[in-house]
C-alpha positions as CSV (number, residue, x, y, z in Angstrom):
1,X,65.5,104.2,197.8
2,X,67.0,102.7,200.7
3,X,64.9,103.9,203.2
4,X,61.9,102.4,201.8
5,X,63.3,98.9,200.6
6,X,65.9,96.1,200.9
7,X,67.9,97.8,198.2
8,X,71.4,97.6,198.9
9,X,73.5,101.7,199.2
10,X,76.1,99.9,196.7
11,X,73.0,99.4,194.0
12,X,71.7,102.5,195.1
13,X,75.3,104.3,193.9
14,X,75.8,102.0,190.6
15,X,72.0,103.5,189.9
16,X,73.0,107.0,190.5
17,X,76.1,107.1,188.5
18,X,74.1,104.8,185.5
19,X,72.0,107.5,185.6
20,X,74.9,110.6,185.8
21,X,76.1,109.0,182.7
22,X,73.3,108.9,180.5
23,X,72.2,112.7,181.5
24,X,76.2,113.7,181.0
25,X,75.6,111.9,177.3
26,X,72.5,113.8,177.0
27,X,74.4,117.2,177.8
28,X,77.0,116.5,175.4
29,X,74.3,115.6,172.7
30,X,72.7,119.5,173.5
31,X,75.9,121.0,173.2
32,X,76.3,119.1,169.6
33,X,73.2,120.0,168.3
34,X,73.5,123.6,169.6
35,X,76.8,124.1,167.9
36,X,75.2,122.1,164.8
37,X,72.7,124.7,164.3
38,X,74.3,128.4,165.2
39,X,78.2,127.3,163.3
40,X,81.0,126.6,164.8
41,X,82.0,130.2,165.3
42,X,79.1,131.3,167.0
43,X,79.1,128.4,169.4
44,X,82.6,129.2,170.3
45,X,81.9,132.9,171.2
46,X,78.8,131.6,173.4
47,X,81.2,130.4,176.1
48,X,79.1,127.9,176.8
49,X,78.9,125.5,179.6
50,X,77.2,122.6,180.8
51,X,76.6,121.5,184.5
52,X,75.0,118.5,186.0
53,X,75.3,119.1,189.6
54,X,73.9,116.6,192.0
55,X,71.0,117.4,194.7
56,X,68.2,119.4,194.0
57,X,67.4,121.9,192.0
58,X,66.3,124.2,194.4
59,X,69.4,124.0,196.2
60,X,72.3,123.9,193.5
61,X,71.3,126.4,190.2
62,X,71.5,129.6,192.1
63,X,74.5,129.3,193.9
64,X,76.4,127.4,191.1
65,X,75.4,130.4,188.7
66,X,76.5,132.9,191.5
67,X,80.1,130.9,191.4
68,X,80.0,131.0,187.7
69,X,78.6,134.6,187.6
70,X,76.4,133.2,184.6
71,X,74.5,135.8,182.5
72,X,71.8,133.8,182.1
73,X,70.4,130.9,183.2
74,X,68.0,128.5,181.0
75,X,65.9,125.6,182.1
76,X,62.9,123.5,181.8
77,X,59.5,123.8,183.1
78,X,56.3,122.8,183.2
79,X,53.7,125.3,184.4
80,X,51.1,124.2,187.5
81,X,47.4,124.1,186.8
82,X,45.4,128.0,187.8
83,X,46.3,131.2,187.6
84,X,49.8,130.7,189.8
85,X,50.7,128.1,186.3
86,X,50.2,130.4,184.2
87,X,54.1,131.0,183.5
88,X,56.1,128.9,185.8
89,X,56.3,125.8,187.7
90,X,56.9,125.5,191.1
91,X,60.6,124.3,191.1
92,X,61.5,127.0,188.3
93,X,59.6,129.6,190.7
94,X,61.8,129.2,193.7
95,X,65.0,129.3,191.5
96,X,63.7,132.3,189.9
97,X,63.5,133.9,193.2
98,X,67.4,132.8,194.4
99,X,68.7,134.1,190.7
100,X,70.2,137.7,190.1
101,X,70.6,136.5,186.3
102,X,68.4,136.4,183.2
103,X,66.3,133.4,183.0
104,X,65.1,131.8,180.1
105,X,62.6,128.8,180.8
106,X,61.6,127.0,178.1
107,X,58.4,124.1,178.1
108,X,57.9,121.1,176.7
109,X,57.4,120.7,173.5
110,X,53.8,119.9,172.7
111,X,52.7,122.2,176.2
112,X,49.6,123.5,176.7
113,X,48.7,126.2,179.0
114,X,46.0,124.9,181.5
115,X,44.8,128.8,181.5
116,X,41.6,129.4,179.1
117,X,41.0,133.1,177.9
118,X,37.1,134.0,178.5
119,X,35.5,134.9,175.3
């Protein structure tokens, strides 16, 4: 953003840390609902944990659940067009390939796949 404008590095940073906030909120609200709908009991035996690291993906989920030494890791993704879409995206694909944990990718809701079956 500052590369390619006049925006100042101090709006630049209050942006960023806007936009930590509302996705920290947004965590919080998962880890509600979550617990909302398995019990309090179950939730608690989960060990779950929440991380919002900064920089990119690609960079940060495998060696944050190497630290961790997380049994499984779950995230978003949407699938690219062809044969190579027909499971993962191209950001979930290169994590996949960094992770020695489950992985459990889940799509957005209303998703469909780009791949038609011949008949």
């Amino acid at each position: 953003m500052i590369a390619h404008g006049d925006i100042s590095s101090e709006s630049v940073a209050a942006h960023v840390q806007k936009q930590q906030l509302i996705h920290q909120k947004g965590l919080y609200r998962l880890g509600e609902a979550l617990r909302d709908r398995i019990g309090t009991s179950s939730y608690n035996k989960l060990s779950t944990s929440f991380h919002l690291p900064k920089d990119p993906a690609k960079k940060v989920i495998a060696p944050l659940a190497a630290v961790l030494q997380a049994d499984i890791v779950v995230m978003g993704t949407v699938a690219r067009t062809g044969i190579s879409g027909l499971l993962i995206g191209n950001t979930a694909e290169a994590i996949l390939d960094q992770l020695t944990c489950s992985v459990l990718a889940i799509m957005p809701p209303g998703f469909k796949t780009p791949v038609k079956l011949d008949e």
